[in-house]
PLY file of the C-alpha trace (Angstrom):
ply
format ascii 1.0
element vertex 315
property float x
property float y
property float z
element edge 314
property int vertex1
property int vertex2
end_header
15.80 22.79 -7.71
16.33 26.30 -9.14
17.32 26.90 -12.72
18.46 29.55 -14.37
18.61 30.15 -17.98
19.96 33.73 -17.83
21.99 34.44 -20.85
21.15 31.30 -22.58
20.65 31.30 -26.71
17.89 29.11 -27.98
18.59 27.67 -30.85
18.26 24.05 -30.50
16.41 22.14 -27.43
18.92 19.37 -27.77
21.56 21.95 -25.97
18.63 21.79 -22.83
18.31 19.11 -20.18
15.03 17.74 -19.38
14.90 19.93 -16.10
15.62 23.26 -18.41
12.86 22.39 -20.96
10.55 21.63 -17.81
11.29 24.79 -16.52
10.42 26.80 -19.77
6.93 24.89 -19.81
6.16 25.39 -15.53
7.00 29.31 -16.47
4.75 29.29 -19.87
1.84 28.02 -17.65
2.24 30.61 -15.11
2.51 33.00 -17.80
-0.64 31.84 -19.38
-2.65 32.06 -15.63
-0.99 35.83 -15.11
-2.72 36.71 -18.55
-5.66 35.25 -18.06
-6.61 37.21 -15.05
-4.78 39.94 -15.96
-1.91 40.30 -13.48
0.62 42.39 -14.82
3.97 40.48 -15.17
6.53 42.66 -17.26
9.58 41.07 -15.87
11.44 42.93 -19.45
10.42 46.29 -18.60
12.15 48.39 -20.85
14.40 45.58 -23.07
14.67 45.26 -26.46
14.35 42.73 -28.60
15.68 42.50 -32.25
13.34 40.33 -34.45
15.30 39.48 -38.00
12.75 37.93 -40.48
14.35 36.12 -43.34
10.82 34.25 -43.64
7.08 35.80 -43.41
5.48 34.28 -40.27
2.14 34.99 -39.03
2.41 33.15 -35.80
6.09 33.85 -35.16
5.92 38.04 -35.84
2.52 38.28 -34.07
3.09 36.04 -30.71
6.67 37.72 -30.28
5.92 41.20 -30.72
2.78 40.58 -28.61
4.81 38.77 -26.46
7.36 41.24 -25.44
4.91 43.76 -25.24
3.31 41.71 -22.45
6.38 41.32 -20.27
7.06 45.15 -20.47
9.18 45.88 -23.41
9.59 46.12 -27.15
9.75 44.08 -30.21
11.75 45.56 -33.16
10.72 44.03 -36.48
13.43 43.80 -38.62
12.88 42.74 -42.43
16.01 40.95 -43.99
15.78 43.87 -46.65
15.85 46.32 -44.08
19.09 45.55 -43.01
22.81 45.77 -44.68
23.04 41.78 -44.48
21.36 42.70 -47.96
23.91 44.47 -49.08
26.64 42.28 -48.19
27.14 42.85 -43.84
27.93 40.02 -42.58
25.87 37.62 -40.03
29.32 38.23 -37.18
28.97 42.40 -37.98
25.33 42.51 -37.67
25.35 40.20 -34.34
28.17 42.39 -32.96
26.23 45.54 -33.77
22.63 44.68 -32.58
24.10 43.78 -29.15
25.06 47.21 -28.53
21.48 48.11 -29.41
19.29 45.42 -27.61
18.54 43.04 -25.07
18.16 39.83 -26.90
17.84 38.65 -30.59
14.80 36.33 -32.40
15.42 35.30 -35.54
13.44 33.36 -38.45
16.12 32.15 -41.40
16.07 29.87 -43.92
19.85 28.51 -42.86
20.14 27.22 -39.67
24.45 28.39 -39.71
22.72 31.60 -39.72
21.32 31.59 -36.41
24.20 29.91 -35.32
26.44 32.42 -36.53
24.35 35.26 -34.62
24.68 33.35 -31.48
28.10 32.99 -32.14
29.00 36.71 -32.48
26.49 38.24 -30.35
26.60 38.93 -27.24
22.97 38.58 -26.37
20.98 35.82 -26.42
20.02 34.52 -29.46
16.48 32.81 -29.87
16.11 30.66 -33.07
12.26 31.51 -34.20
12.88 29.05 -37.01
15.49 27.63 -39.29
15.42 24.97 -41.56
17.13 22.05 -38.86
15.07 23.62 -36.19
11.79 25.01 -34.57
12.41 25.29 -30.72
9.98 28.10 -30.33
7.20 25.54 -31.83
7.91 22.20 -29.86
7.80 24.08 -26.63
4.24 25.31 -27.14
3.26 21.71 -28.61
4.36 20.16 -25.38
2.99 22.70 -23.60
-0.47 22.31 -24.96
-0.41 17.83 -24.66
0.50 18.41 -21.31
-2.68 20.84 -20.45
-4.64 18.83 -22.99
-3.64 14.92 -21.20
-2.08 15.93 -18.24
1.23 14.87 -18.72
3.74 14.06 -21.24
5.48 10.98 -20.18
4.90 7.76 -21.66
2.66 9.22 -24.28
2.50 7.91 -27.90
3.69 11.04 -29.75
3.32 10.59 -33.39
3.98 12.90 -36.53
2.92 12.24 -39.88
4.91 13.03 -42.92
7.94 15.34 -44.00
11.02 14.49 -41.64
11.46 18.37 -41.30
12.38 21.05 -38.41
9.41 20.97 -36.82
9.65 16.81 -36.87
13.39 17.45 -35.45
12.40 19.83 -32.66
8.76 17.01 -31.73
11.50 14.13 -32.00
14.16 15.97 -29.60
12.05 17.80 -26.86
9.66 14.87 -26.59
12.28 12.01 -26.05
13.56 14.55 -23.50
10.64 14.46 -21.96
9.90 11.03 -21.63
7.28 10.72 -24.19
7.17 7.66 -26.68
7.66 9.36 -30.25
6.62 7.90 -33.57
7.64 9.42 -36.71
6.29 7.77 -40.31
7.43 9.59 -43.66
7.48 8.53 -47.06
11.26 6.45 -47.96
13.84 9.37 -48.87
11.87 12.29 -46.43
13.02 10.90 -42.82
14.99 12.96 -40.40
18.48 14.21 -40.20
20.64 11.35 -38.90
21.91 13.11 -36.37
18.41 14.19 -35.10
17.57 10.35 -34.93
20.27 9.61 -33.02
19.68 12.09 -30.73
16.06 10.78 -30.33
17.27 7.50 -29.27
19.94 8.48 -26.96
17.40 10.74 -25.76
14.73 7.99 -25.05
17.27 5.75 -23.61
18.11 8.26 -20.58
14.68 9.67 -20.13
12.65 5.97 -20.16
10.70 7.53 -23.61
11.20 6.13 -26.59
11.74 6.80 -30.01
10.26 4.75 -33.29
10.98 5.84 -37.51
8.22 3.89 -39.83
6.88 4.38 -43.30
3.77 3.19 -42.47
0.77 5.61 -41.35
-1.89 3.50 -40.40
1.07 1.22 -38.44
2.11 4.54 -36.79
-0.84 5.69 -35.31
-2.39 2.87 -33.82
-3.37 3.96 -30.60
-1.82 7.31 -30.75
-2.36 10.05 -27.71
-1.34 12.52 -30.28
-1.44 12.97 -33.97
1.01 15.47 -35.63
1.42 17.00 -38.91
2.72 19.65 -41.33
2.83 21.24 -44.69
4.62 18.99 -47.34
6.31 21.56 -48.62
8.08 24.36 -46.60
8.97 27.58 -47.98
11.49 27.37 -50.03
10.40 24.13 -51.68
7.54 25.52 -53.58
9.19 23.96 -57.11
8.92 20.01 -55.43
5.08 21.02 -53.97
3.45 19.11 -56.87
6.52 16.15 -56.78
5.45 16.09 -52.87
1.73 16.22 -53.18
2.18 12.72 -55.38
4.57 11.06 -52.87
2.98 12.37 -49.70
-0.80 11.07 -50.12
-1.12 8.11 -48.43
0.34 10.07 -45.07
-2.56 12.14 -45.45
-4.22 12.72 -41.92
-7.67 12.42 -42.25
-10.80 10.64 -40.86
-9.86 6.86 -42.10
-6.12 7.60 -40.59
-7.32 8.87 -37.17
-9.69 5.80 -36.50
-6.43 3.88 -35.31
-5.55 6.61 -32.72
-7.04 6.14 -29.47
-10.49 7.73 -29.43
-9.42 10.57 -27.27
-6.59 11.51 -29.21
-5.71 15.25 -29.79
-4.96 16.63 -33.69
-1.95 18.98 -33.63
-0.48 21.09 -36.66
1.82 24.08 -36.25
0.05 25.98 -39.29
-0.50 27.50 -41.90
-2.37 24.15 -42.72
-2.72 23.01 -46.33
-5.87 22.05 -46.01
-7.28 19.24 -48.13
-3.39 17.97 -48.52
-1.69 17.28 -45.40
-4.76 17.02 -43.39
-8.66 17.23 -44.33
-11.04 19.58 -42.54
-13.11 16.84 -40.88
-9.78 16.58 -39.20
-8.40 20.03 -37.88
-12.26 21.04 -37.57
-12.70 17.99 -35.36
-13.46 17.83 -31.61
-10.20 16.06 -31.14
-8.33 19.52 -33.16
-6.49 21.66 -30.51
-4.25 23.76 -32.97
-5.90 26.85 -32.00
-4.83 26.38 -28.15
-1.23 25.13 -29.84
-1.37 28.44 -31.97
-2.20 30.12 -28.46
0.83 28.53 -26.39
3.30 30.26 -29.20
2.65 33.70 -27.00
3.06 32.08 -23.47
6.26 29.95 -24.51
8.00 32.32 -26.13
7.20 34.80 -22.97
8.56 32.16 -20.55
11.59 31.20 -23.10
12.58 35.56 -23.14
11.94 35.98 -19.48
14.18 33.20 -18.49
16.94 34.18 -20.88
17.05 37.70 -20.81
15.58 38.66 -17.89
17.14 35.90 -15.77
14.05 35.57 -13.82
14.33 31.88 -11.94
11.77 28.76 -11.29
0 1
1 2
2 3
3 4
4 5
5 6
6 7
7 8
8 9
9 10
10 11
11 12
12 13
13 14
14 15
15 16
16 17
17 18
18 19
19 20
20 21
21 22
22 23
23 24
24 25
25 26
26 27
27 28
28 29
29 30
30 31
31 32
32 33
33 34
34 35
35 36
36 37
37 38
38 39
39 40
40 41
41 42
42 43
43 44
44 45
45 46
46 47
47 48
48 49
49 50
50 51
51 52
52 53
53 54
54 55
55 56
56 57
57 58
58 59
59 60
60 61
61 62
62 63
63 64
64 65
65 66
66 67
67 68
68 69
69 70
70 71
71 72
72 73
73 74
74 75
75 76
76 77
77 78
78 79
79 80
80 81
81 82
82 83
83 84
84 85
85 86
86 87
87 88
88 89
89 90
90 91
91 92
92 93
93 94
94 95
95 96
96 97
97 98
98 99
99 100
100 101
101 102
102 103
103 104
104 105
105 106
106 107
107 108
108 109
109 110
110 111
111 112
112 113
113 114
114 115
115 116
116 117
117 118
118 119
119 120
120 121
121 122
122 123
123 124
124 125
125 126
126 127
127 128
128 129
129 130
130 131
131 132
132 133
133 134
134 135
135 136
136 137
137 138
138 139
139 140
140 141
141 142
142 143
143 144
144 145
145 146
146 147
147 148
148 149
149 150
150 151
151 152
152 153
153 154
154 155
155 156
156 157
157 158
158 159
159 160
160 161
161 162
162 163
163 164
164 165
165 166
166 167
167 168
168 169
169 170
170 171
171 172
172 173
173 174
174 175
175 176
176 177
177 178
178 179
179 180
180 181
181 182
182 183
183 184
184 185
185 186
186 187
187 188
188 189
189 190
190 191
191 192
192 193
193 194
194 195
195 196
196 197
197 198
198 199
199 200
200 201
201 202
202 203
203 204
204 205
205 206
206 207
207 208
208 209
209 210
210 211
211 212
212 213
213 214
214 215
215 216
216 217
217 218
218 219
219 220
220 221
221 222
222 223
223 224
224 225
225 226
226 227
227 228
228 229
229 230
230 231
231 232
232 233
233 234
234 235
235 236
236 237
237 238
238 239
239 240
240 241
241 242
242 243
243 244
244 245
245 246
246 247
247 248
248 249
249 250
250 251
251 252
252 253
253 254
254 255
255 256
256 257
257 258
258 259
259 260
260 261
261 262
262 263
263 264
264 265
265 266
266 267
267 268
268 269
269 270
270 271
271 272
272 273
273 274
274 275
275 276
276 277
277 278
278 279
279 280
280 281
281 282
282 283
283 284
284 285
285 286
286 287
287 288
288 289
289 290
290 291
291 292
292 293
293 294
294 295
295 296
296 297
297 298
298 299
299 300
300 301
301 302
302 303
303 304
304 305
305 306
306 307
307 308
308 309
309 310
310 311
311 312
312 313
313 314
């Protein structure tokens, strides 16, 4: 079966089917084995994209401008102070404008309506390289990297450890799409969206997966394929970090959690790791630790998620 994504925004993987988000990961892999010998594949040659950073990213800025690069084009970095949204533009003026000027859109905000809004008004495709409901851009290299790691994703035990945040939301929806069984445990009072949960399970129930919320750690990953976990405070919740630090503790990942995993189980973290807090460096330094090849997979997901959508290349 052929799909094409041309024209598509990215802003949320619970607007893809299972076959879409399959697609996305069978072109990130090819991507990755066109790199690795060096096979030239710029499928963008001569496209633009817009990159709008509300947020500082490491990761995000480096694997997109890289990224397009790679498939033959060029990445404009865009500061949100170098732009009149400063100064009072709106979101719909500055969408309308940029699509005269480029080929597609990324953009990492701190409200999700934001990205929304750009999709809304431009007439590009928009991809969502982070918001505060969502992190497509980072579940599709996670998945990426379990499957090259165990070989496939259904029927896994998928389970994240602690803040019920975008990146949990983005795990919860693309892996219940997938068929994989996903755990979440959080402290009472930090679980997911609603909305997101409901998802999950409706998810789960169509694809055979499944999808379980606990406040237990040690309950959570017994006999885990995959640990998950993040930073307990995101930006823009630097005055709770100490409030979280207290409450967040006991979901720390470290080597007395992990011994309930299965013993092949694989460490993941989207980083910047807190290290010492969320996770302890006999952890994330382990043999078990794959967040450098997750860090990797940013680059070859994004590449697959821009060819598809604005180059309208098909798989």
């Amino acid at each position: 079966m052929v799909v094409s994504l041309a024209g598509r925004d990215i802003l949320c993987l619970q607007d893809f089917t299972k076959e879409e988000i399959e697609t996305i990961l069978k072109t990130a892999e090819m991507m990755k084995i066109w790199n690795k010998i060096g096979k030239p594949h710029r499928v963008l040659e001569g496209k633009t994209l817009a990159m709008i950073f509300q947020k500082p990213s490491t990761r995000t800025r480096i694997s997109f401008e890289v990224g397009i690069y790679q498939l033959g084009g060029y990445g404009l970095y865009l500061n949100a102070q170098d732009l009149q949204l400063r100064r009072g533009e709106t979101i719909a003026d500055t969408a309308r404008v940029l699509s005269r000027y480029v080929d597609g859109i990324m953009a990492r905000v701190f409200d999700h309506q934001d990205v929304v809004d750009l999709a809304k008004y431009a007439s590009v495709p928009v991809i969502n390289g982070l918001s505060d409901f969502s992190h497509p851009c980072q579940a599709l290299a996670d998945y990426m990297t379990i499957k090259e790691k165990k070989g496939r994703i259904e029927g896994l035990k998928v389970v994240y450890v602690g803040d019920g945040n975008n990146v949990c939301h983005s795990l919860m929806i693309a892996g219940t799409k997938l068929g994989a069984n996903v755990v979440v445990a959080t402290p009472e009072g930090y679980e997911p969206d609603k909305k997101v949960i409901k998802w999950a399970e409706e998810n789960a129930a169509e694809s055979g997966g499944s999808f379980e919320l606990l406040h237990d750690p040690v309950e959570a990953v017994k006999d885990a394929d995959v640990i998950y976990t993040d930073v307990w405070a995101s930006m823009g919740q630097e005055a709770e970090a100490e409030q979280r630090r207290k409450i967040f503790m006991p979901f720390q990942v470290n080597k007395e959690l992990v011994k309930h995993a299965k013993k092949d189980y694989i460490f993941m973290h989207c980083l910047p790791a807190h290290r010492g807090e969320e996770v302890t460096d006999d952890v994330i330094d382990s043999p078990n630790s794959v967040v450098w090849d997750q860090a990797e997979n940013r680059l070859h997901a994004q590449k697959a998620a821009m060819a598809l959508i604005m180059g309208g290349i098909k798989l």
